[in-house]
MDAnalysis code that builds the backbone (N, CA, C; Angstrom):
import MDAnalysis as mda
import numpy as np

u = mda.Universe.empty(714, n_residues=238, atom_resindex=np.repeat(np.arange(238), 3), trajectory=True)
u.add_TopologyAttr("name", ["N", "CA", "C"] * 238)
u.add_TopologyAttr("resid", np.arange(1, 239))
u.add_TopologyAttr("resname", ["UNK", "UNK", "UNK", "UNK", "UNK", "UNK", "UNK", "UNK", "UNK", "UNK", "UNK", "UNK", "UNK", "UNK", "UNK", "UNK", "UNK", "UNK", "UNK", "UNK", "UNK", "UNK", "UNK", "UNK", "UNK", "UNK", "UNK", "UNK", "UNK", "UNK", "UNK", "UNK", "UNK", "UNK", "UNK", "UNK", "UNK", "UNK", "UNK", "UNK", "UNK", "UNK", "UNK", "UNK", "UNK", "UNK", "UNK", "UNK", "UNK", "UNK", "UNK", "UNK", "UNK", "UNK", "UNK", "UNK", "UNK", "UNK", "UNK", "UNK", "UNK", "UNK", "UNK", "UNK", "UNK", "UNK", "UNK", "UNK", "UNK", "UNK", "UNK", "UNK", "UNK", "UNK", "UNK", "UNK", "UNK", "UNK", "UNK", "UNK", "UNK", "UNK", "UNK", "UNK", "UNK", "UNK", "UNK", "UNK", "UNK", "UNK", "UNK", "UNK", "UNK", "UNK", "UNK", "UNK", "UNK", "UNK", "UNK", "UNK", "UNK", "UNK", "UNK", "UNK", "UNK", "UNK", "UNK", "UNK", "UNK", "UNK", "UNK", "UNK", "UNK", "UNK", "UNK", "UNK", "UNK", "UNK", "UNK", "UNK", "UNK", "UNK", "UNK", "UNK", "UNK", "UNK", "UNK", "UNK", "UNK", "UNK", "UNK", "UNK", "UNK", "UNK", "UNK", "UNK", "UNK", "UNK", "UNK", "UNK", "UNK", "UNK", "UNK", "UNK", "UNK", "UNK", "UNK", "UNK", "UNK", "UNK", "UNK", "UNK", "UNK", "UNK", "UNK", "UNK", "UNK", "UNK", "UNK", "UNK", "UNK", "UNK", "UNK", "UNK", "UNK", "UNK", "UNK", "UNK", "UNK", "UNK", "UNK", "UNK", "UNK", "UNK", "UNK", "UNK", "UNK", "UNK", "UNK", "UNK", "UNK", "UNK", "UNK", "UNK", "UNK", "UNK", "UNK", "UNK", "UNK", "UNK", "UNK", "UNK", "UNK", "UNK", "UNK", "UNK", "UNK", "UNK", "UNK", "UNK", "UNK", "UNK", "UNK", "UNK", "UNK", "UNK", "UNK", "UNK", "UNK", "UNK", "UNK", "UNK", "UNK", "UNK", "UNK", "UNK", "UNK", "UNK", "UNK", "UNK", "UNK", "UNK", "UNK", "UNK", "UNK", "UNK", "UNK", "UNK", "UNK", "UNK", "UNK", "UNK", "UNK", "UNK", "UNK", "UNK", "UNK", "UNK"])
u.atoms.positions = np.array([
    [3.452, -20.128, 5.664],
    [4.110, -18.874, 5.295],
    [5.040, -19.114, 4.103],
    [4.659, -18.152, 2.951],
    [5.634, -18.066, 2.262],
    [7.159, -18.175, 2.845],
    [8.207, -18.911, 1.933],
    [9.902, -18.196, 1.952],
    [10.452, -16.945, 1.503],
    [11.109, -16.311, 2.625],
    [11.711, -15.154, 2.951],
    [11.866, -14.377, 1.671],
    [11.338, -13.481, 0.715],
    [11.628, -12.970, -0.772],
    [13.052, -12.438, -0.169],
    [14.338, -12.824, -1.172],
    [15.239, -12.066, -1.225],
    [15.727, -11.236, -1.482],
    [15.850, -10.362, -1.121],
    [16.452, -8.994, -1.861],
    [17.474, -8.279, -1.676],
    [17.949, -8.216, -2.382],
    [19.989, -7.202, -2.406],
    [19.681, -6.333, -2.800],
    [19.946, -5.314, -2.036],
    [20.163, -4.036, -1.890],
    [21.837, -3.387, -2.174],
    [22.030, -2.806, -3.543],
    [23.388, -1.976, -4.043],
    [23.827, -1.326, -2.727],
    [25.168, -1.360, -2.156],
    [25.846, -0.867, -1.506],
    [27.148, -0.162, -2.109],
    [27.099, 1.012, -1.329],
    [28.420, 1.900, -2.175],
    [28.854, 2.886, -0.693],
    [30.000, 2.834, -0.658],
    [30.545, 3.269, 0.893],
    [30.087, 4.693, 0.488],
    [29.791, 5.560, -0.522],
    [29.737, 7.026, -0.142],
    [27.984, 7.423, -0.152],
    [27.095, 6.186, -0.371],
    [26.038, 5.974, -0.270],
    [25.126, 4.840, 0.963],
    [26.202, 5.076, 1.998],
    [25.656, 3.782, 2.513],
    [24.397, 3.600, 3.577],
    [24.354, 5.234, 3.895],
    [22.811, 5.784, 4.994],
    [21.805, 5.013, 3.786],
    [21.727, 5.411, 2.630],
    [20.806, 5.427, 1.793],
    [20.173, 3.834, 1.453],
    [21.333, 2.449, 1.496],
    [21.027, 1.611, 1.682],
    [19.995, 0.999, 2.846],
    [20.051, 1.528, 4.026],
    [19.774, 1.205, 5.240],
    [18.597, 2.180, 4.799],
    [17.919, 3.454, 4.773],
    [17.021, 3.662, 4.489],
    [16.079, 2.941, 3.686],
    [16.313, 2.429, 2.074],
    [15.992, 2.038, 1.398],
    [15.509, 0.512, 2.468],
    [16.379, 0.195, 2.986],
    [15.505, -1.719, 3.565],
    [15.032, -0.879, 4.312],
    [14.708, 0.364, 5.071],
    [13.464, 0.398, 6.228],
    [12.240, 0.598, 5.433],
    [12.684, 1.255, 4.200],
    [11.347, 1.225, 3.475],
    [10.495, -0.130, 2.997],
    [11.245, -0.423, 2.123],
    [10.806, -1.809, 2.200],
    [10.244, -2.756, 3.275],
    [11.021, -2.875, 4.365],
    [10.302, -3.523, 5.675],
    [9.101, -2.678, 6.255],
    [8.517, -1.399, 5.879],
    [7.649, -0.720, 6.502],
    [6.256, -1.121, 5.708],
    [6.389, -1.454, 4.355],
    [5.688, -1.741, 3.588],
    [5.492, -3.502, 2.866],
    [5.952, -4.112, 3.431],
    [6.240, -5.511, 2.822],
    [5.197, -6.275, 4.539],
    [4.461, -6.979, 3.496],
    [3.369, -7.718, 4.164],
    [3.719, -9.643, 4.348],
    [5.291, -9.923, 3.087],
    [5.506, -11.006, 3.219],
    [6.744, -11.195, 3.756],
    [7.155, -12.252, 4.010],
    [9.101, -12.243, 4.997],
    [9.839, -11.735, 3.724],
    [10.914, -11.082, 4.265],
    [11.865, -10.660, 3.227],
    [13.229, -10.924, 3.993],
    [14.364, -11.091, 3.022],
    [15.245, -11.333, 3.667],
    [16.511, -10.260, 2.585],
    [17.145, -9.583, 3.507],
    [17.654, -8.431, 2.899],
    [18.953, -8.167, 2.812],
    [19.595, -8.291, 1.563],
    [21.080, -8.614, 2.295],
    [21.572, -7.311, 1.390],
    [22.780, -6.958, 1.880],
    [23.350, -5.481, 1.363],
    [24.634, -6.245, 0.623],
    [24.938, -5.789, -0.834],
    [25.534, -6.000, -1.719],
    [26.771, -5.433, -1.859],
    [27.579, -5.744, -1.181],
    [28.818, -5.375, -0.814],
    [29.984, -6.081, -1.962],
    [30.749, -4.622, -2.195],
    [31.935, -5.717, -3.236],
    [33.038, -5.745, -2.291],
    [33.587, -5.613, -1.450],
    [34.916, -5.779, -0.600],
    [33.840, -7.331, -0.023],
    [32.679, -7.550, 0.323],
    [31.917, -8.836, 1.158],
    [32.150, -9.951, -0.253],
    [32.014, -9.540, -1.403],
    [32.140, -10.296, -2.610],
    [33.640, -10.647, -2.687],
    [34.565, -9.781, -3.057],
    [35.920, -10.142, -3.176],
    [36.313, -11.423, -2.026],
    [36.215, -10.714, -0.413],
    [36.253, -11.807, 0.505],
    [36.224, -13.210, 0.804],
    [34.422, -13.271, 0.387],
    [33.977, -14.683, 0.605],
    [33.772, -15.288, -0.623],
    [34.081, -14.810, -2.252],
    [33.865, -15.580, -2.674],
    [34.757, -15.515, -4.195],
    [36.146, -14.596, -3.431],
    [37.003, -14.672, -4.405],
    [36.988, -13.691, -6.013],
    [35.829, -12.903, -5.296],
    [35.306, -12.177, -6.603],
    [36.538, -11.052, -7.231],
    [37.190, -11.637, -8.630],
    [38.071, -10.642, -8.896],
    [37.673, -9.904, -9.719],
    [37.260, -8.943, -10.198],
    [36.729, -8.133, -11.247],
    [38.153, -7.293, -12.272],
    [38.009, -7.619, -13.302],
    [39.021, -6.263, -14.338],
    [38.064, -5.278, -14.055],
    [39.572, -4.314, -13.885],
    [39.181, -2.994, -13.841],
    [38.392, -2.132, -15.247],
    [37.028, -1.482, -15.148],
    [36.429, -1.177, -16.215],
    [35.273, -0.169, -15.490],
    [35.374, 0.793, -16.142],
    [34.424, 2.246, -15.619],
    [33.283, 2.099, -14.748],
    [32.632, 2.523, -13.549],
    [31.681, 2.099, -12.827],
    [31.158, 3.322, -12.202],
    [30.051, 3.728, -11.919],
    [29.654, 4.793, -11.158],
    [29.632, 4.531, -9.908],
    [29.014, 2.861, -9.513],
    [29.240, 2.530, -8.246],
    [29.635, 1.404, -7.866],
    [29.980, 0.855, -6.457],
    [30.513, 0.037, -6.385],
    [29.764, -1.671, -6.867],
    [28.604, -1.090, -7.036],
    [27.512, -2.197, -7.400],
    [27.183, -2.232, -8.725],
    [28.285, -1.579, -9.637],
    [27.498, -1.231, -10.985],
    [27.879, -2.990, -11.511],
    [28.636, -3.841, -11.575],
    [28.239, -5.247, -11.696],
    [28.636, -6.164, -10.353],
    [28.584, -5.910, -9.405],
    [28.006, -7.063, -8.372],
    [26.954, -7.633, -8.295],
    [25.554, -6.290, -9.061],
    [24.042, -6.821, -8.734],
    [24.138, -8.349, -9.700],
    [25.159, -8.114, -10.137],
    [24.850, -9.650, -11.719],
    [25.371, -11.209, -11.339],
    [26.152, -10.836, -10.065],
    [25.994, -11.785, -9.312],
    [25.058, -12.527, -8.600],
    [24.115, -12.313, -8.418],
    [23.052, -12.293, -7.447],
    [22.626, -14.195, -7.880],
    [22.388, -14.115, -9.188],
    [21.904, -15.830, -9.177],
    [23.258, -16.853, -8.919],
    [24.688, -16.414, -9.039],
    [25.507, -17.346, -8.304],
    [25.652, -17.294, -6.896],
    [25.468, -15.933, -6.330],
    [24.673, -16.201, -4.862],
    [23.843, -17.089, -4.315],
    [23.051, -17.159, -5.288],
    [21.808, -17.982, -4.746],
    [22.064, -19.570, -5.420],
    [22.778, -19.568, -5.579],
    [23.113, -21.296, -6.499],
    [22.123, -21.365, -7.485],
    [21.795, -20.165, -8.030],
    [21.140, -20.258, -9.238],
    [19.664, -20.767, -9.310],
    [19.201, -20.737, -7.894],
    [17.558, -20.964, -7.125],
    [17.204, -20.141, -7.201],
    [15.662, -20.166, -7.310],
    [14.720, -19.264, -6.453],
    [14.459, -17.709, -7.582],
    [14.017, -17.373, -6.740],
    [13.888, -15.438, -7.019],
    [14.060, -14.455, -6.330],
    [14.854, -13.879, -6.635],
    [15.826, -12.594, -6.045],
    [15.303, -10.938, -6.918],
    [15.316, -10.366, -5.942],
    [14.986, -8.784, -6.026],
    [16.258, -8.452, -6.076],
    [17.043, -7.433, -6.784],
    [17.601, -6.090, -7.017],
    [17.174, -4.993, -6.791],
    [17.644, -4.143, -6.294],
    [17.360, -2.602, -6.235],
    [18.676, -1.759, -5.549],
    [18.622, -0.409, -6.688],
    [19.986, 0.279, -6.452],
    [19.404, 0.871, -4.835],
    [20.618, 1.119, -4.340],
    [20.369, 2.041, -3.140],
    [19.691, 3.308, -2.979],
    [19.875, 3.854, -3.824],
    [19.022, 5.808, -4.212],
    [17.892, 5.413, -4.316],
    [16.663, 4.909, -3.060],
    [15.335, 4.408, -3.772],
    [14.391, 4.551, -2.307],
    [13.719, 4.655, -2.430],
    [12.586, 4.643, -1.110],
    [11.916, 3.754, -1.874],
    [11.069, 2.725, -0.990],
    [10.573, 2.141, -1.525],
    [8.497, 2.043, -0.832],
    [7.595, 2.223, -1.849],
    [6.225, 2.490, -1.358],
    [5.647, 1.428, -1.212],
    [5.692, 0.633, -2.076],
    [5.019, -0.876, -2.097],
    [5.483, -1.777, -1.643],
    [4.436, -3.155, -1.939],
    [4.439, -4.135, -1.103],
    [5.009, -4.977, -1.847],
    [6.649, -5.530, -1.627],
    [7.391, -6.365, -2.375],
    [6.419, -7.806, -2.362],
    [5.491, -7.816, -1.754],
    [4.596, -9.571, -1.778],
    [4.344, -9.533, -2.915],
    [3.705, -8.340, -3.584],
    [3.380, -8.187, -4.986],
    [3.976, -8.951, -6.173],
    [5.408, -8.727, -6.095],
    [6.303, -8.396, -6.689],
    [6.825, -10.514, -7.021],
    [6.714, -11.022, -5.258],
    [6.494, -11.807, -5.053],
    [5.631, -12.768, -6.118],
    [4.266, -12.468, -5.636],
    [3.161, -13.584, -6.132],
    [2.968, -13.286, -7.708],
    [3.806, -11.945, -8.121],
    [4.216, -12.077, -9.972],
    [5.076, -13.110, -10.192],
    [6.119, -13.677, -9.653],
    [6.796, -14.490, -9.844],
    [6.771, -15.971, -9.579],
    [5.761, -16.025, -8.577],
    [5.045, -17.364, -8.138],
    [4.112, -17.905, -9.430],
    [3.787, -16.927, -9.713],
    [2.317, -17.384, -11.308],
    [3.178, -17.129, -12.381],
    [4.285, -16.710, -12.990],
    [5.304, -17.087, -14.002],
    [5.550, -18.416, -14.041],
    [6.296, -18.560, -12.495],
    [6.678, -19.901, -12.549],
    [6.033, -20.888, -12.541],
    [4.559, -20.797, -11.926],
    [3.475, -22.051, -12.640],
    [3.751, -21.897, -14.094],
    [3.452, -21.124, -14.579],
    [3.471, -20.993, -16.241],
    [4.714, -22.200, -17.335],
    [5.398, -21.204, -16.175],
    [6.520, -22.629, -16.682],
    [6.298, -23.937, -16.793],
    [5.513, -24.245, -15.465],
    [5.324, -25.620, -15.373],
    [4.239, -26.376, -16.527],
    [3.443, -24.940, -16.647],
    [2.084, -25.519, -17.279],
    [1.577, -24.971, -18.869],
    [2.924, -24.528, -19.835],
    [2.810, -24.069, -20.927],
    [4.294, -23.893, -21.480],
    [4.297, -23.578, -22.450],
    [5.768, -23.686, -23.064],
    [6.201, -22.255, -22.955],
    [6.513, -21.577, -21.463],
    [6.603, -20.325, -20.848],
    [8.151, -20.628, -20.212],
    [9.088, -19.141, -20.676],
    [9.935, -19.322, -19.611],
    [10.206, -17.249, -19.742],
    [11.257, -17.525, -18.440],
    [11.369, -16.076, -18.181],
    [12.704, -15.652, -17.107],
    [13.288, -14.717, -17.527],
    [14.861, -15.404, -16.855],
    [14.732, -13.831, -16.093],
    [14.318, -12.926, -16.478],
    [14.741, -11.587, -15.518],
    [13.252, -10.632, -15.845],
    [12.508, -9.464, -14.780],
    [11.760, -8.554, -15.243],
    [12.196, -7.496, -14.358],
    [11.230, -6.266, -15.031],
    [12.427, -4.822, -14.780],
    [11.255, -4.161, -15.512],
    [11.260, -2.243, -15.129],
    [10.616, -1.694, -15.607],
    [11.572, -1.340, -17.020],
    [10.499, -1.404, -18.237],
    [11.590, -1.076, -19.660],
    [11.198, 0.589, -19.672],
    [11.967, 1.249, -19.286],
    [12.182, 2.790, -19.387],
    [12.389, 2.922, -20.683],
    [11.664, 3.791, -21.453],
    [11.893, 4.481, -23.083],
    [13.659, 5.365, -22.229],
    [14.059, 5.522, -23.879],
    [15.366, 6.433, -23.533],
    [15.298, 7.289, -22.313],
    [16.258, 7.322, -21.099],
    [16.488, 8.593, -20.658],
    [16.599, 9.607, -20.646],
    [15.936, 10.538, -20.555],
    [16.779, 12.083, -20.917],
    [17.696, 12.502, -20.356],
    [18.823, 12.600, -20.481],
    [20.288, 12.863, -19.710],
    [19.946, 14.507, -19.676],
    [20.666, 15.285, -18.418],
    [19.961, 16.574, -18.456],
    [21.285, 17.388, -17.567],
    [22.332, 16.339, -18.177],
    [24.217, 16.763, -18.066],
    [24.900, 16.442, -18.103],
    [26.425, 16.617, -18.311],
    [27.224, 15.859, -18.146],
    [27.617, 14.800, -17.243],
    [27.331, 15.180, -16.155],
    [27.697, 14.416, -14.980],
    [26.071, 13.674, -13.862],
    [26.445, 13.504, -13.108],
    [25.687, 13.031, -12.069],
    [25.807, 12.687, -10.625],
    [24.906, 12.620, -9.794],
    [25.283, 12.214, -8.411],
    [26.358, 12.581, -7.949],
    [27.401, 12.467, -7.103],
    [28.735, 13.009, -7.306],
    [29.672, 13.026, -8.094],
    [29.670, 13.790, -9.259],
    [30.301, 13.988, -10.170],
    [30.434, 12.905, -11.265],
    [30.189, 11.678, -10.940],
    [30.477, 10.741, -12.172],
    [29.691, 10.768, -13.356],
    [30.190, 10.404, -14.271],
    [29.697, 11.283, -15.929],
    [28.733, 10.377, -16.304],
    [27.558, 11.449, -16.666],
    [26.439, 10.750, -17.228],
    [26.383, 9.910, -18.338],
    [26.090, 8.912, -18.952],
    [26.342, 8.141, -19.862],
    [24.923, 7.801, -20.615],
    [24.689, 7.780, -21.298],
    [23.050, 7.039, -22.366],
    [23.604, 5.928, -22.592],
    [23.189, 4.653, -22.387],
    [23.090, 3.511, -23.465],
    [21.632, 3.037, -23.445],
    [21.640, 1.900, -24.657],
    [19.954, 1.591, -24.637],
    [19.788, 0.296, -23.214],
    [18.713, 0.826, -22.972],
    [18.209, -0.216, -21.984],
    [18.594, 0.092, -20.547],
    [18.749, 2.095, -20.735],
    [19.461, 2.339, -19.800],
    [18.429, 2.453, -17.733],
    [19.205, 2.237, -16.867],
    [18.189, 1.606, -15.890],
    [17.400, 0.705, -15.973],
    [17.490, -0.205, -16.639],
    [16.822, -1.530, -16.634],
    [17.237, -2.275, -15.214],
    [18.700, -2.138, -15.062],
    [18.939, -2.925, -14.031],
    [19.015, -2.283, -12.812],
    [18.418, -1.453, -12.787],
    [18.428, -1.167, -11.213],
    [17.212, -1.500, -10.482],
    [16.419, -1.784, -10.924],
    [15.456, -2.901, -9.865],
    [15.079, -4.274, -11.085],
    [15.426, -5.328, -10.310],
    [15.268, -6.681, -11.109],
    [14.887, -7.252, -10.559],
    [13.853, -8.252, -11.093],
    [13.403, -9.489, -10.092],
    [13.709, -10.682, -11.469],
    [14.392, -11.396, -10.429],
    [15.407, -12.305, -11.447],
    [14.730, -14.142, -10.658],
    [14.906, -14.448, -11.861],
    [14.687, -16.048, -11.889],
    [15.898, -16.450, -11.719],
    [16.359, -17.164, -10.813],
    [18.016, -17.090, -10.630],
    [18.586, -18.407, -11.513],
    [17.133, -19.813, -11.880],
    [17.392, -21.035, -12.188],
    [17.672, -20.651, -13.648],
    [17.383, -19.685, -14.374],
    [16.927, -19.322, -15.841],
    [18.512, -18.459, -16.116],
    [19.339, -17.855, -15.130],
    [20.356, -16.796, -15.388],
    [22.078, -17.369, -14.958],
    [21.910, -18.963, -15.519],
    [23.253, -19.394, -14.785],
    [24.347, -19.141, -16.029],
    [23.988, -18.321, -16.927],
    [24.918, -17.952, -18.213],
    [25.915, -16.567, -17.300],
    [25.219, -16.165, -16.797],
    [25.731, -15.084, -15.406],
    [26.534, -15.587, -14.350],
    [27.917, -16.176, -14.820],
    [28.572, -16.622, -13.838],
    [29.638, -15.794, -13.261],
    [30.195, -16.293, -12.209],
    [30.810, -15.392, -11.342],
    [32.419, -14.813, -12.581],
    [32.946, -15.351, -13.733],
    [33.463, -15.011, -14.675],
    [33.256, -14.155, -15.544],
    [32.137, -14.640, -16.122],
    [31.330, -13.658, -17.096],
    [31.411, -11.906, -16.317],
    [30.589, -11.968, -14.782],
    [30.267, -10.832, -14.389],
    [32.133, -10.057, -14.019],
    [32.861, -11.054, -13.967],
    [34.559, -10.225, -13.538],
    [34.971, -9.472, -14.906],
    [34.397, -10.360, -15.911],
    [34.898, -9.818, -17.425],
    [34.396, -9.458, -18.174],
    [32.953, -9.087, -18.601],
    [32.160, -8.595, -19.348],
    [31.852, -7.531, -19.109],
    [32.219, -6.512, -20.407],
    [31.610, -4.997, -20.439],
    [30.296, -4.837, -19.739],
    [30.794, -3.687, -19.225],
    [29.066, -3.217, -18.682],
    [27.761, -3.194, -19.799],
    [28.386, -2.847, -21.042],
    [26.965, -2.890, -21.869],
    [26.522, -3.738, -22.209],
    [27.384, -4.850, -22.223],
    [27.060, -6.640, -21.887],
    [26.137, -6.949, -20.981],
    [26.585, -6.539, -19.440],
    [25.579, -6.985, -18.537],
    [24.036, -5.806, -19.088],
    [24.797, -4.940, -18.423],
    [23.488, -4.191, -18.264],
    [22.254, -3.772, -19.590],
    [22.880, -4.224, -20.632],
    [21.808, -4.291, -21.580],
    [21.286, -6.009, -22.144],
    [21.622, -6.520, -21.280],
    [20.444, -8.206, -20.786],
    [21.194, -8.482, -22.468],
    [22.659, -8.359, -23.056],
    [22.689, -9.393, -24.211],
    [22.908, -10.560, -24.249],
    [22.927, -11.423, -23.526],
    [22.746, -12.425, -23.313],
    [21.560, -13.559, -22.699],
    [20.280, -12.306, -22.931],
    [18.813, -12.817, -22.677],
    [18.042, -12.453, -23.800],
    [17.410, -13.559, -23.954],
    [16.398, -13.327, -25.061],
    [15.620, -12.485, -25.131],
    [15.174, -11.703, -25.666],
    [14.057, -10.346, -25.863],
    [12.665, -10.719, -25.225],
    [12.589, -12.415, -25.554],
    [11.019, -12.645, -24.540],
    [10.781, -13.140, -23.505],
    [12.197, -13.196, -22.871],
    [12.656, -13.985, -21.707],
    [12.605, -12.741, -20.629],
    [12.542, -11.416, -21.144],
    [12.736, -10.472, -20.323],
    [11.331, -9.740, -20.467],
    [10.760, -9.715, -18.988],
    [9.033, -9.744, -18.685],
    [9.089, -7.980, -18.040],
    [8.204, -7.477, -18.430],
    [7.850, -5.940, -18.133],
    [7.490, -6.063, -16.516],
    [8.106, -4.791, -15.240],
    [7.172, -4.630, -14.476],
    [6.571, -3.496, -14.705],
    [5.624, -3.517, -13.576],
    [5.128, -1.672, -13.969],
    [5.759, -0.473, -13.850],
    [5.515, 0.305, -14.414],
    [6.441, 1.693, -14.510],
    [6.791, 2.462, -12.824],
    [5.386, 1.707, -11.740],
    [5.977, 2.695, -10.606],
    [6.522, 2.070, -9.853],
    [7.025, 0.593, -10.143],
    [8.050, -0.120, -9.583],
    [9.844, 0.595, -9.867],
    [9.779, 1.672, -10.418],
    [10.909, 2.371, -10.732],
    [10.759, 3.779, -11.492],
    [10.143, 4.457, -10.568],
    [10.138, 6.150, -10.871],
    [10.994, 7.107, -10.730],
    [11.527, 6.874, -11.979],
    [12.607, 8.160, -12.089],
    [12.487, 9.582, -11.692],
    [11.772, 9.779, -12.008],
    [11.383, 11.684, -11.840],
    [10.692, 12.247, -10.992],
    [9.756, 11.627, -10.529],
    [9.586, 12.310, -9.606],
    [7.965, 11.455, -8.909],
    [8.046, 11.784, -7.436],
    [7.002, 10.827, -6.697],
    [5.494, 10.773, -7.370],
    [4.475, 9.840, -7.991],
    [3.450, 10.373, -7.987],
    [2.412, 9.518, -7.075],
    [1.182, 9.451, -7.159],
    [0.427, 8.863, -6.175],
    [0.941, 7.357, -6.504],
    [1.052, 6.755, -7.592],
    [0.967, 5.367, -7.461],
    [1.876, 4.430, -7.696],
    [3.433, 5.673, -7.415],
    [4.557, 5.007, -6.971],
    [5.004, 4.101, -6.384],
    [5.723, 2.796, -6.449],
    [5.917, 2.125, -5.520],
    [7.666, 2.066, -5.020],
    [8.407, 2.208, -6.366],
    [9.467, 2.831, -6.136],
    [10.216, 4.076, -6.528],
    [10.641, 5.147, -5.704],
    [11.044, 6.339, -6.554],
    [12.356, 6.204, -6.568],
    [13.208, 6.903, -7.311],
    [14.660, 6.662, -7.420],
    [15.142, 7.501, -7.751],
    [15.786, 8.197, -7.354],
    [17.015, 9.363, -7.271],
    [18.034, 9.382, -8.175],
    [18.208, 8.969, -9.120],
    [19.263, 8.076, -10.386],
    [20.042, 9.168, -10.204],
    [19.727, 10.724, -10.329],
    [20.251, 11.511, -10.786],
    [21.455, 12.266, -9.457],
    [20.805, 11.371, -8.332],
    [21.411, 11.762, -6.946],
    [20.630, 12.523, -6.229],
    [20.204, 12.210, -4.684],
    [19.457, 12.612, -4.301],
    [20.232, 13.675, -2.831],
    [19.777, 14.141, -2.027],
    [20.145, 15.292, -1.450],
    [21.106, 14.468, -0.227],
    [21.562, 13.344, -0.098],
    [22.662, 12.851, 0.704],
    [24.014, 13.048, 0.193],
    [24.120, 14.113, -1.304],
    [24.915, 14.408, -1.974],
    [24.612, 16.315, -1.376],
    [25.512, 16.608, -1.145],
    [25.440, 18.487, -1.030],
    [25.160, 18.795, -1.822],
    [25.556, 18.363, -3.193],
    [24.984, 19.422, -4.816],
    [23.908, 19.401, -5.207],
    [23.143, 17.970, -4.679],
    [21.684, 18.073, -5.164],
    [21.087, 17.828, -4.070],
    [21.233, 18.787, -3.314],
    [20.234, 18.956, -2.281],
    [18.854, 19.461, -2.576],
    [18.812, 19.733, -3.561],
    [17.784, 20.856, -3.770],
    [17.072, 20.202, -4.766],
    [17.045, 18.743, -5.276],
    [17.134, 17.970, -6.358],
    [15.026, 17.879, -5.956],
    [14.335, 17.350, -7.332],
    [13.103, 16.763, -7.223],
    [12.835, 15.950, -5.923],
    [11.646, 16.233, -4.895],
    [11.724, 15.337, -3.961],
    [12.493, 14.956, -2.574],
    [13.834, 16.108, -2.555],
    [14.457, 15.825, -1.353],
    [14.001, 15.640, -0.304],
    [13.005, 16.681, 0.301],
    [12.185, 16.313, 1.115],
    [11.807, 15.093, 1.712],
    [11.211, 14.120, 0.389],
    [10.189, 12.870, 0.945],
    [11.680, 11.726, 1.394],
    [13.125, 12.041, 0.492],
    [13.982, 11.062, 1.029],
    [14.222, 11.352, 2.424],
    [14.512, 12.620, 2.768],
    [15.000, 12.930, 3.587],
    [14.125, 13.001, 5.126],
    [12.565, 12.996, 4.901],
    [12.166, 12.351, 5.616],
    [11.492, 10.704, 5.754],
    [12.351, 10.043, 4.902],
    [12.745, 8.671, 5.203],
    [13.652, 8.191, 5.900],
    [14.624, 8.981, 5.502],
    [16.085, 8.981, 6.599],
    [15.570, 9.526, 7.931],
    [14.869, 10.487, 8.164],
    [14.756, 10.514, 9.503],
    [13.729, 9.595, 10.329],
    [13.141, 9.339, 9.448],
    [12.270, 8.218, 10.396],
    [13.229, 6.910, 10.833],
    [14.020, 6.614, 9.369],
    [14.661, 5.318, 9.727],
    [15.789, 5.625, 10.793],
    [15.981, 7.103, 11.428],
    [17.044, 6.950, 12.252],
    [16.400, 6.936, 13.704],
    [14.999, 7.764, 13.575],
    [14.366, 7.640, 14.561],
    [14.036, 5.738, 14.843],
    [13.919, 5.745, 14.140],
    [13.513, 4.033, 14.377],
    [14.422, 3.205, 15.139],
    [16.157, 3.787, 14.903],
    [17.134, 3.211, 15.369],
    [17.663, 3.683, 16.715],
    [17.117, 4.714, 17.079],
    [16.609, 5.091, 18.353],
    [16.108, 4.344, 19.763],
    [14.627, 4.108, 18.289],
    [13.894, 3.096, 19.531],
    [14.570, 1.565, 19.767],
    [15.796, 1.290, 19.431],
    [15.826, 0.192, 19.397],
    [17.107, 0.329, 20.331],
    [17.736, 1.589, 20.763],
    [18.447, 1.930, 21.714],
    [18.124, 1.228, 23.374],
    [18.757, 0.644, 23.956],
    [18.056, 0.063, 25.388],
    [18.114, 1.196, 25.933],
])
């Protein structure tokens, strides 16, 4: 048997059903071990001293996810994904892309430090978003909300860097080379709306666990994710 794929899941206390949905999805659909840990910044500050300067954030994960390879001592390969996400596919996938990179490495003058779907510009479609926090454009925008990261390739990402570096620092990969950063497919992170060959959809814009966008693209299919995953927690009632 493969080792457990890791994956951190964004945690944000006014989003936190949505986390726990998001890993039932994933576990409903994942054919290889996964091991799933929720990305907590009060769990960061705690155990590992994480002090961050204060600097604009929509959520509480907007740079904790950049921690993730000093988590891991800078091993292995680690999944990202924001919380606003159901997830359709089979993270093994996602997996055995990163297993045949890393031969590559071994067996050609190949390296590769992070991949992510590259979204053309966003269309921003308001001021604001999700609960109220203000919509913003930069380039390379949502890149980081689902990553599958080489953690041995990203030790320039230290637990310093991520306390003190602008967000447009992290989140626009300037400190990775342009060919170091590998394309996934586009339905590994679907913004707009579900189609057949989705594997992840994402709510960026806020999905109906918010009152204002209840009525948002798709509420429906989240919202009966949430109920399955509560039914699920049901059965696990003695």
């Amino acid at each position: 048997m493969p080792d457990p794929l890791r994956i951190f899941i964004g945690w944000d206390s006014r989003e936190a059903e949505c986390a726990d949905v998001m890993a039932y999805s994933i576990r409903e659909h994942a054919t290889c071990p996964v091991d799933i840990r929720f990305l907590k910044e009060a769990a960061c500050r705690d155990l590992m001293g994480y002090d961050p300067i204060p600097r604009g954030a929509s959520t509480e994960f907007t740079y904790t996810r950049f921690l993730i390879p000093y988590i891991c001592n800078y091993q292995g390969v680690a999944l990202f994904t924001d919380c606003d996400m159901v997830c359709y596919g089979d993270v093994a996938d996602l997996q055995r892309q990163a297993l045949a990179w890393n031969l590559r490495i071994e067996q050609e003058n190949f390296r590769w430090s992070l991949a992510c779907v590259k979204h053309e510009p966003q269309r921003v479609t308001g001021a604001v978003k999700m609960d109220g926090q203000p919509q913003v454009w930069y380039p390379r925008k949502n890149w980081s909300s689902v990553m599958l990261l080489n953690c041995a390739a990203l030790t320039h990402w230290t637990k310093a860097i991520v306390e003190h570096a602008p967000g447009s620092y992290l989140h626009r990969f300037l400190d990775i080379p342009d060919d170091e950063i590998l394309s996934l497919d586009a339905a590994w992170n679907e913004l707009y709306e579900l189609k057949h060959e989705t594997r992840i959809r994402h709510w960026t814009e806020g999905g109906p666990w918010f009152e204002q966008c209840g009525d948002c693209q798709d509420a429906e299919e989240w919202l009966k994710w949430r109920d399955a995953y509560r039914a699920s927690l049901e059965q696990q009632e003695p």
